[in-house]
C-alpha positions in Angstrom: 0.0 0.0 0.0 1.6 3.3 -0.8 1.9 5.8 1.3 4.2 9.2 2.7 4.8 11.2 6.0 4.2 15.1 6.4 7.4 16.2 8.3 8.1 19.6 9.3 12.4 20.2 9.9 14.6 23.3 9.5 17.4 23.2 7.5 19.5 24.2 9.9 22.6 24.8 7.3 20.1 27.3 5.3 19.4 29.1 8.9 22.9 29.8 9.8 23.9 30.5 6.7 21.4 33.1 6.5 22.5 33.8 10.0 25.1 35.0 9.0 24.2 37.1 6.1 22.3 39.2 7.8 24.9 39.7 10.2 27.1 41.2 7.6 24.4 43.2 6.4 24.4 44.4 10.1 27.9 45.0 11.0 28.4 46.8 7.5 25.4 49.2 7.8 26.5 52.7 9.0 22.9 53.2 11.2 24.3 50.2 13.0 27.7 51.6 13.3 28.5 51.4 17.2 25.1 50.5 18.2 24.8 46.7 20.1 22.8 45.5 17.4 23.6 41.8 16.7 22.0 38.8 15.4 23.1 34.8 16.8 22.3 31.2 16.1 22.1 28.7 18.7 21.9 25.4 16.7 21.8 23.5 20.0 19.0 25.1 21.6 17.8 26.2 18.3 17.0 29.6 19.3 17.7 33.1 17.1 19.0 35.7 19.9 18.5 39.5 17.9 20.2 42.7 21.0 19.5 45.9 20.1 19.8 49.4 21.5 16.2 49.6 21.1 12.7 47.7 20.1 12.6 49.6 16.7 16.5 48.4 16.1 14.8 44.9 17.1 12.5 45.7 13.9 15.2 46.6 11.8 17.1 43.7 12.4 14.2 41.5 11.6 13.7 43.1 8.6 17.0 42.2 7.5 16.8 39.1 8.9 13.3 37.6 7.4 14.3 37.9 3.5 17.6 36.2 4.2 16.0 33.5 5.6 13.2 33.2 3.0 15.8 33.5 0.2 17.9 30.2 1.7 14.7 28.2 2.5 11.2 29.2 1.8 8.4 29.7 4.5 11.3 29.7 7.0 10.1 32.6 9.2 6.5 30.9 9.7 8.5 28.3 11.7 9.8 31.2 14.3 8.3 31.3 17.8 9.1 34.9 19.1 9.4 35.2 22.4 8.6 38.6 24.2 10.6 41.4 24.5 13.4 41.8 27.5 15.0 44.5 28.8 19.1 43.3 29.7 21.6 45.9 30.9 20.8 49.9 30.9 18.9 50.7 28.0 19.3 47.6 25.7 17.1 45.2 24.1 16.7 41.4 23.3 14.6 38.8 21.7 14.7 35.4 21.1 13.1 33.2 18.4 12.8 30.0 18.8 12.5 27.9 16.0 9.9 25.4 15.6 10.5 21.7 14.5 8.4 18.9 13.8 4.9 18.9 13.9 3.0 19.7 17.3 0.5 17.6 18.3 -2.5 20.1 17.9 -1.8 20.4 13.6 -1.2 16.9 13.4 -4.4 16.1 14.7 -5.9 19.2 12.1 -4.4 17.3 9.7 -5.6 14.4 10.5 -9.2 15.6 10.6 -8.9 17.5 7.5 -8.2 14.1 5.5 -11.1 12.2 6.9 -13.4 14.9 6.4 -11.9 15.2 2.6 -13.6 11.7 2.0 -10.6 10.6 0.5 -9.4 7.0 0.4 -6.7 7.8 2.5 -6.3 6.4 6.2 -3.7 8.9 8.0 -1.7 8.3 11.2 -0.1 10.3 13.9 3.7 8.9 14.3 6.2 11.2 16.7 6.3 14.5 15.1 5.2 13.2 11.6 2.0 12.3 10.0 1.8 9.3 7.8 -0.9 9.0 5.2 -1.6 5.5 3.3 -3.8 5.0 1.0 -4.4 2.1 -2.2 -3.7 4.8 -5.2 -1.2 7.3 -5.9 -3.6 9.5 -7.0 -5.4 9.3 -4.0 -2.0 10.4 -2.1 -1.5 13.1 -4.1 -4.9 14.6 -3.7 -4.1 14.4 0.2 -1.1 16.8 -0.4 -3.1 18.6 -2.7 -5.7 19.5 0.2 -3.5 19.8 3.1 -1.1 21.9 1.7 -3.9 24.3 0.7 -5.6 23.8 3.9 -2.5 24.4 6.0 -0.8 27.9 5.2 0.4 29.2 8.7 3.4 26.2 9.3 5.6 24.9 6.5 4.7 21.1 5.8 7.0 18.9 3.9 6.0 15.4 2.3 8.4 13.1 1.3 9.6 9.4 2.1 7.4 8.3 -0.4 6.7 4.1 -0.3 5.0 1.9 -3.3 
């Protein structure tokens, strides 16, 4: 019986290369010029760490940051978790992003629903963070990644580890 999973994971060589573009972009910019404006990757944690002198430096930063990351993988920033604003030493600013991987158990579930509603010959199946859809015809599959991927706009879904 074919079938393929819905996966959601960063590439997280695409995100620190981007990173590090728009830290570039940052230290080169004159605006910026000794300001504590600064932009850093934790792959380990996977968080996104933006300092600033102030929030609106916060939202120039992000605005530099955003379109790296959508030119090195697309629908990257929909993965992003911001976390509130915090005020750190004197008069400076920081944020985190955390970045979102795998699929939470809430979407899977949507998507889950969503199929079974669809009356589509499909069965689909909550594994870990991934959703696994089965079904007796290809084109059966491929109307399920038809639907969800226009019924799911607000998270970046992958499908792949297609199986005849």
């Amino acid at each position: 019986m074919p079938s393929f999973d819905f996966s959601s994971e960063a590439d997280m060589v695409a995100l620190k290369n981007a990173v590090d573009v728009a830290a570039r972009q940052i230290a080169n910019r004159y605006d910026f010029k000794s300001t504590s404006a600064s932009v850093e990757l934790e792959e380990k944690n996977r968080i996104i760490t933006l300092t600033g002198d102030s929030e609106f430096q916060l939202d120039q930063i992000k605005d530099i940051l955003f379109p790296a990351m959508e030119k090195k993988e697309k629908e990257s920033v929909k993965r992003l978790d911001a976390q509130p604003v915090q005020k750190i030493s004197g008069n400076k600013v920081k944020q985190e992003l955390n970045i979102r991987s795998g699929i939470e158990s809430e979407l899977a579930k949507k998507i889950v629903r969503m199929l079974k509603d669809s009356k589509l010959r499909v069965q689909a199946s909550i594994q870990g963070d991934e959703v696994r859809v089965q079904g007796a015809k290809r084109d059966d599959l491929q109307a399920a990644i038809q639907l969800v991927t226009k019924g799911i706009s607000d998270f970046p879904l992958k499908y792949g580890n297609f199986r005849d």
